[in-house]
PyMOL Python script that loads the backbone (N, CA, C, O; Angstrom):
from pymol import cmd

cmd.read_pdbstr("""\
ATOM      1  N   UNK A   1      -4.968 -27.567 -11.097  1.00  0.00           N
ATOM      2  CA  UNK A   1      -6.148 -26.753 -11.323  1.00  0.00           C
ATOM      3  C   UNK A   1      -6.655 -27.037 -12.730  1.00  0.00           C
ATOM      4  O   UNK A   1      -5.885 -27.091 -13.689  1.00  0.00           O
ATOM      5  N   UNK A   2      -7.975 -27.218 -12.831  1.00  0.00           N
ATOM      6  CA  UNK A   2      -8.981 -27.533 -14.506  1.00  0.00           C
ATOM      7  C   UNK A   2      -9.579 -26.418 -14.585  1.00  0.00           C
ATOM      8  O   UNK A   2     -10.497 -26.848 -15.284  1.00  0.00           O
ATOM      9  N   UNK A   3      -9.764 -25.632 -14.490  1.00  0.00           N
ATOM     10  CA  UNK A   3     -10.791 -24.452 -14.384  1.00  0.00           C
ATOM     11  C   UNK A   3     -10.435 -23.039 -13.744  1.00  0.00           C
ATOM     12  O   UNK A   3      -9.400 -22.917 -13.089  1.00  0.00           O
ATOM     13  N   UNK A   4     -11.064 -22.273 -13.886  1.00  0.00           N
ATOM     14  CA  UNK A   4     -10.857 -20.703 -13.555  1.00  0.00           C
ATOM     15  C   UNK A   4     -11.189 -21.088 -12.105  1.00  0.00           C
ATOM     16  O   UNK A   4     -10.200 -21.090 -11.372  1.00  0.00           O
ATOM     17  N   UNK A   5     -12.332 -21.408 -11.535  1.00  0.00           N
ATOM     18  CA  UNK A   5     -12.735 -21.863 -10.234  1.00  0.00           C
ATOM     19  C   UNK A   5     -12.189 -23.284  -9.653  1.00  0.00           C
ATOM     20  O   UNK A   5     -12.230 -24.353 -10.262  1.00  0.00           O
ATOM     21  N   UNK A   6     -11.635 -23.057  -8.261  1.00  0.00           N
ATOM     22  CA  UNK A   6     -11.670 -24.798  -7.826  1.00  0.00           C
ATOM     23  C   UNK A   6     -12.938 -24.813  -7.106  1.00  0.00           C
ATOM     24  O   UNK A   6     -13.387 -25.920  -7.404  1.00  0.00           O
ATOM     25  N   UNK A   7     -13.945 -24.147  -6.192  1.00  0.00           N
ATOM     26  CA  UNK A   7     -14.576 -24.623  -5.561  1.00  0.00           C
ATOM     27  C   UNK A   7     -16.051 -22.524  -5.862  1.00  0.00           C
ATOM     28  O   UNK A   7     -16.048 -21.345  -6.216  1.00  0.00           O
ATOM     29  N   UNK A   8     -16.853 -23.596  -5.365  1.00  0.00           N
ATOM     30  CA  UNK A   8     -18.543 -22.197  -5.553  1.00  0.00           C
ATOM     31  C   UNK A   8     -18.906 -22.350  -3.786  1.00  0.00           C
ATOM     32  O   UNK A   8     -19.008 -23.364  -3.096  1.00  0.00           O
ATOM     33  N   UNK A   9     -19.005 -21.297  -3.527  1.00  0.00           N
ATOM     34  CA  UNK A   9     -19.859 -21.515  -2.025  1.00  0.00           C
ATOM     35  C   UNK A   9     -20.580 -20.516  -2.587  1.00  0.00           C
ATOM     36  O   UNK A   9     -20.450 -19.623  -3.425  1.00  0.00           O
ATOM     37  N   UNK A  10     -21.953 -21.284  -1.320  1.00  0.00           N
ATOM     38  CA  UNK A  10     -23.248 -20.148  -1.690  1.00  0.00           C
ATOM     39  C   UNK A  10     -23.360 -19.552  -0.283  1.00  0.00           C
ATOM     40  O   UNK A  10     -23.524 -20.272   0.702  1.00  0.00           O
ATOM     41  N   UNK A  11     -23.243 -17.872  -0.193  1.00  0.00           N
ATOM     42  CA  UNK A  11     -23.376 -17.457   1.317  1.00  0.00           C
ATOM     43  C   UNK A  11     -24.712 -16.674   1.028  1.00  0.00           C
ATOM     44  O   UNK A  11     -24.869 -15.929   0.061  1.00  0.00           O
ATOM     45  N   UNK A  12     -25.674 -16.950   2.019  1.00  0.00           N
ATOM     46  CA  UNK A  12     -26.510 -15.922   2.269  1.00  0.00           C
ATOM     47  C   UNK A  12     -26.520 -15.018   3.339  1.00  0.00           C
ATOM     48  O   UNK A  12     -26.396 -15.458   4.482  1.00  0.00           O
ATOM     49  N   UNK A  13     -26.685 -13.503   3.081  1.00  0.00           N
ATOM     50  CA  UNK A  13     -26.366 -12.605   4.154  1.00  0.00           C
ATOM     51  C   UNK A  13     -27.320 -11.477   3.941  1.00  0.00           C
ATOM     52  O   UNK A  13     -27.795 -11.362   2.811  1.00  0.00           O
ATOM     53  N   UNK A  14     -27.695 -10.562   4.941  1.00  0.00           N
ATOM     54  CA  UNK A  14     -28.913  -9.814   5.340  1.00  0.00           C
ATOM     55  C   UNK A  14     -28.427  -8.475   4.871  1.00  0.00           C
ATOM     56  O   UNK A  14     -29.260  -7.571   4.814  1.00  0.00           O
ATOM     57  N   UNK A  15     -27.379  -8.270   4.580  1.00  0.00           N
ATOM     58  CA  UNK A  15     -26.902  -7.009   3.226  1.00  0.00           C
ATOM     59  C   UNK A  15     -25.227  -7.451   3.048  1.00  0.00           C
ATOM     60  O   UNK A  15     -24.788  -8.589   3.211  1.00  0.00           O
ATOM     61  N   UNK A  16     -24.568  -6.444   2.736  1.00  0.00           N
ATOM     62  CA  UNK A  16     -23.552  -6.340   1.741  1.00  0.00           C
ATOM     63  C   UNK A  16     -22.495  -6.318   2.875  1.00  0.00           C
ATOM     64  O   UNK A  16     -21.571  -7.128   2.960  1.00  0.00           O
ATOM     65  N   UNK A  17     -22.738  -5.278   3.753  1.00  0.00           N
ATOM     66  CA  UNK A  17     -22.095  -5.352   4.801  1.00  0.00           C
ATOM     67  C   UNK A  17     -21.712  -6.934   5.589  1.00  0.00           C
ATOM     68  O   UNK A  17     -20.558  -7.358   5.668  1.00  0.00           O
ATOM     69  N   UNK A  18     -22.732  -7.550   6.043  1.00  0.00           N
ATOM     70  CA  UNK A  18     -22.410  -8.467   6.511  1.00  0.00           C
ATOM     71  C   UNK A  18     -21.697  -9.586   5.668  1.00  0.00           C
ATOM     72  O   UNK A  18     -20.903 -10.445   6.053  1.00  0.00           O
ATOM     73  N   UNK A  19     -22.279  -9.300   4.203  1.00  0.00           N
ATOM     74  CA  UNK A  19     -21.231 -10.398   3.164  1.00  0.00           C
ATOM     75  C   UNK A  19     -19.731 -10.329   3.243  1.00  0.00           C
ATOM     76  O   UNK A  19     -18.820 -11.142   3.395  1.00  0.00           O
ATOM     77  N   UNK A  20     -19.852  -8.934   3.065  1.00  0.00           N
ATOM     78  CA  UNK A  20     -18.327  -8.848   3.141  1.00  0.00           C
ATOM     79  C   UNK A  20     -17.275  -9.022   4.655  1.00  0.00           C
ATOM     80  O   UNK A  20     -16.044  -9.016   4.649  1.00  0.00           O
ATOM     81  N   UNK A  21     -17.891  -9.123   5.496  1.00  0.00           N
ATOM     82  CA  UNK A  21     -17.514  -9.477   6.668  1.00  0.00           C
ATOM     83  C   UNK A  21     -17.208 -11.526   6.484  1.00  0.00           C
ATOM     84  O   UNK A  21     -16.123 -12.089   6.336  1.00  0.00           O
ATOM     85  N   UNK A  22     -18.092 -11.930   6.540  1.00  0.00           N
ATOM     86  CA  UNK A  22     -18.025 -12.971   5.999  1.00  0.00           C
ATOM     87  C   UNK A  22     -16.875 -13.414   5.050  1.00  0.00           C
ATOM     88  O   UNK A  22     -16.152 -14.394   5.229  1.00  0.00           O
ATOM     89  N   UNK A  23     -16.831 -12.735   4.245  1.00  0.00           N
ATOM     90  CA  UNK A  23     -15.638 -13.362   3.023  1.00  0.00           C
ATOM     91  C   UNK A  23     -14.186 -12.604   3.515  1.00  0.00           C
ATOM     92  O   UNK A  23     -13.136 -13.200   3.277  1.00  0.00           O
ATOM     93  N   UNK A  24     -14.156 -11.642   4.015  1.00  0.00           N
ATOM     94  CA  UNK A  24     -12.979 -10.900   4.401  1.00  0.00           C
ATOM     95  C   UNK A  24     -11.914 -11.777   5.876  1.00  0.00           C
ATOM     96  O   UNK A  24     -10.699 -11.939   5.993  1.00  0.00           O
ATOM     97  N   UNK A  25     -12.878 -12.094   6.615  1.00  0.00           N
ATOM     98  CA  UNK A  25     -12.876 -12.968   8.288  1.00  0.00           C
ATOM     99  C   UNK A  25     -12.863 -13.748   8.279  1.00  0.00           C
ATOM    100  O   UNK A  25     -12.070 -14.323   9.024  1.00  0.00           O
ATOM    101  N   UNK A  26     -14.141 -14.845   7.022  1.00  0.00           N
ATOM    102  CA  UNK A  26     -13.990 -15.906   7.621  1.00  0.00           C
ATOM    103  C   UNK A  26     -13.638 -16.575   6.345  1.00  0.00           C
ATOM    104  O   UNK A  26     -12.879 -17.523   6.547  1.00  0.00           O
ATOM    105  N   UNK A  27     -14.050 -16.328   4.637  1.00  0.00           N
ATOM    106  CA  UNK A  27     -12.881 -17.457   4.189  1.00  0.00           C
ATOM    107  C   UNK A  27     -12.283 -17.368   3.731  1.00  0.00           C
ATOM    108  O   UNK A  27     -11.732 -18.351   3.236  1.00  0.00           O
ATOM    109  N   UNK A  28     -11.812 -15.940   3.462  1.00  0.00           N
ATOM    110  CA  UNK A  28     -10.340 -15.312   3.178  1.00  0.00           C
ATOM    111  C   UNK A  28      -9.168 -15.815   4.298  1.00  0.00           C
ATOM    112  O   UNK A  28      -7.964 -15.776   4.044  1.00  0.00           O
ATOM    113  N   UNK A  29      -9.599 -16.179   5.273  1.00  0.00           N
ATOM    114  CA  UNK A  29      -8.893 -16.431   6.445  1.00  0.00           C
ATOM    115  C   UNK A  29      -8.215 -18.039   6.221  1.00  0.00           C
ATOM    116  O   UNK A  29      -7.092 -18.429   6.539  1.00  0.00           O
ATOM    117  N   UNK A  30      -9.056 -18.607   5.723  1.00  0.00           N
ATOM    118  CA  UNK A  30      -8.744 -20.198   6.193  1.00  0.00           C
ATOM    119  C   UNK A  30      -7.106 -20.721   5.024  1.00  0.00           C
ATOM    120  O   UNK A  30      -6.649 -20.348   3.944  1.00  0.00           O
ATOM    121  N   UNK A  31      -6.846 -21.449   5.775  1.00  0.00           N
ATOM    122  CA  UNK A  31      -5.399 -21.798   5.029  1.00  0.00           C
ATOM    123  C   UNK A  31      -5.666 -22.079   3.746  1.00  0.00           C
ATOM    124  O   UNK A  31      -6.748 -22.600   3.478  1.00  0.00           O
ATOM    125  N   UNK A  32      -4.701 -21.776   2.689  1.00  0.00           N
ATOM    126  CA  UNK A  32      -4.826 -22.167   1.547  1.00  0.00           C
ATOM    127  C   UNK A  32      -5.525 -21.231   0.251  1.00  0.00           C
ATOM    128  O   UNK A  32      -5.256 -21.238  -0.950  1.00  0.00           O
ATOM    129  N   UNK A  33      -6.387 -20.549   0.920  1.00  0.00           N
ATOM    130  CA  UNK A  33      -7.391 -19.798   0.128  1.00  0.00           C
ATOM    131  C   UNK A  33      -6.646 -18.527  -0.740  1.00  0.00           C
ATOM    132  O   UNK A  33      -6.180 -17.546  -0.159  1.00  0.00           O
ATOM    133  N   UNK A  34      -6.618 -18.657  -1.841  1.00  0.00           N
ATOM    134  CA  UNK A  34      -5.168 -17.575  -2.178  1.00  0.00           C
ATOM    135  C   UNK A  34      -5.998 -16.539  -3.011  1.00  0.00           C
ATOM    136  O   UNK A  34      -5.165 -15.820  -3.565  1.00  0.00           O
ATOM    137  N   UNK A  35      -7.191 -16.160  -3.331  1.00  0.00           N
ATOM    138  CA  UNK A  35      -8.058 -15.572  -4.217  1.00  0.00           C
ATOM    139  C   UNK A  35      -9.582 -16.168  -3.907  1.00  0.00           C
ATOM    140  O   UNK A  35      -9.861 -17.364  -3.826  1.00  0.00           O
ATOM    141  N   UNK A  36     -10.526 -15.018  -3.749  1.00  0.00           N
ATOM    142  CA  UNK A  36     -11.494 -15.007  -3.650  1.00  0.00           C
ATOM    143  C   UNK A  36     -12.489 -14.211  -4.727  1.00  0.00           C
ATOM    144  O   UNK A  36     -11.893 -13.235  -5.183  1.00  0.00           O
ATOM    145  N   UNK A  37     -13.762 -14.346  -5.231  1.00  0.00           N
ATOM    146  CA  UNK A  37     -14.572 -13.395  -5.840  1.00  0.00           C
ATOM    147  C   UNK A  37     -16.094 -13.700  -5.603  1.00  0.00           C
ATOM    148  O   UNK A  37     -16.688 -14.776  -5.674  1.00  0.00           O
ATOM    149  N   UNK A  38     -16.520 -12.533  -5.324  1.00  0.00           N
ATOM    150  CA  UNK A  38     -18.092 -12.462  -4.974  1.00  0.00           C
ATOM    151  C   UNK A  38     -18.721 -12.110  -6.025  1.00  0.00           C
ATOM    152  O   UNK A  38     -18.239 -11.241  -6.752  1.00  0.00           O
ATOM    153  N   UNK A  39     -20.057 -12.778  -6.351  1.00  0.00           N
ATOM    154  CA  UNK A  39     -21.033 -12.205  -7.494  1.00  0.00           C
ATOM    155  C   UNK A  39     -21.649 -12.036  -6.385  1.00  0.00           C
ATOM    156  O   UNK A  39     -21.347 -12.521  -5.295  1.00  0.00           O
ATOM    157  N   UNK A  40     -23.090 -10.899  -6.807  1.00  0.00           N
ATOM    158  CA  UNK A  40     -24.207 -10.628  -6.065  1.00  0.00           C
ATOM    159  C   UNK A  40     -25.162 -10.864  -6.914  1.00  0.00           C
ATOM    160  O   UNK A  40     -25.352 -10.368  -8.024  1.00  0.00           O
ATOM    161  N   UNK A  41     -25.913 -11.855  -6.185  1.00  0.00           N
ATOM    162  CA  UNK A  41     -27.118 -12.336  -6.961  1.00  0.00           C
ATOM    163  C   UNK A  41     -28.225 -11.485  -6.086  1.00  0.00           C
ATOM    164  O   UNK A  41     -27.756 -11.274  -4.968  1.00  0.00           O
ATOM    165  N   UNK A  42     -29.453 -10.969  -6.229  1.00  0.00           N
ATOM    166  CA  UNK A  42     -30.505 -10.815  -5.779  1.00  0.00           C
ATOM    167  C   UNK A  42     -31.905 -11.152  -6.619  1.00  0.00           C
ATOM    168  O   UNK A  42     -31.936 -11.004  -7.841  1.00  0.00           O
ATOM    169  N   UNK A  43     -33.153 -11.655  -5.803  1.00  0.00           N
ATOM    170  CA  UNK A  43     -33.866 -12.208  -6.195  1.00  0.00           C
ATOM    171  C   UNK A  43     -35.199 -10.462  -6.536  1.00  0.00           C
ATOM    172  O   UNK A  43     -35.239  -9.393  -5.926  1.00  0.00           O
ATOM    173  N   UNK A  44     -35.752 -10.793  -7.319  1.00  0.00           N
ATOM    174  CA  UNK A  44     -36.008  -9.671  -7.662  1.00  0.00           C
ATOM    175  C   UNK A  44     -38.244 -10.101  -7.910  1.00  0.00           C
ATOM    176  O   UNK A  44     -39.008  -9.207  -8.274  1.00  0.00           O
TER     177      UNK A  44
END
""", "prot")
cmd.dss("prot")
cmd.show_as("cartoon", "prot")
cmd.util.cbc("prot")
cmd.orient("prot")
């Protein structure tokens, strides 16, 4: 590891609810993934 981050995904989702469904199911899930963190960006 070089960095605080190994990898950035960009998810777009139709509220908060569905984000977190998303990161909780699907890539909290996948092998390997040992820590996750969400910023919330909104366009204003």
């Amino acid at each position: 590891m070089f960095g605080l981050h190994d990898l950035f995904v960009k998810v777009e989702a139709e509220d908060e609810v569905e984000l977190t469904r998303c990161v909780v199911q699907e890539i909290r899930s996948i092998e390997g993934i040992a820590d996750t963190r969400t910023l919330i960006g909104a366009e204003i």
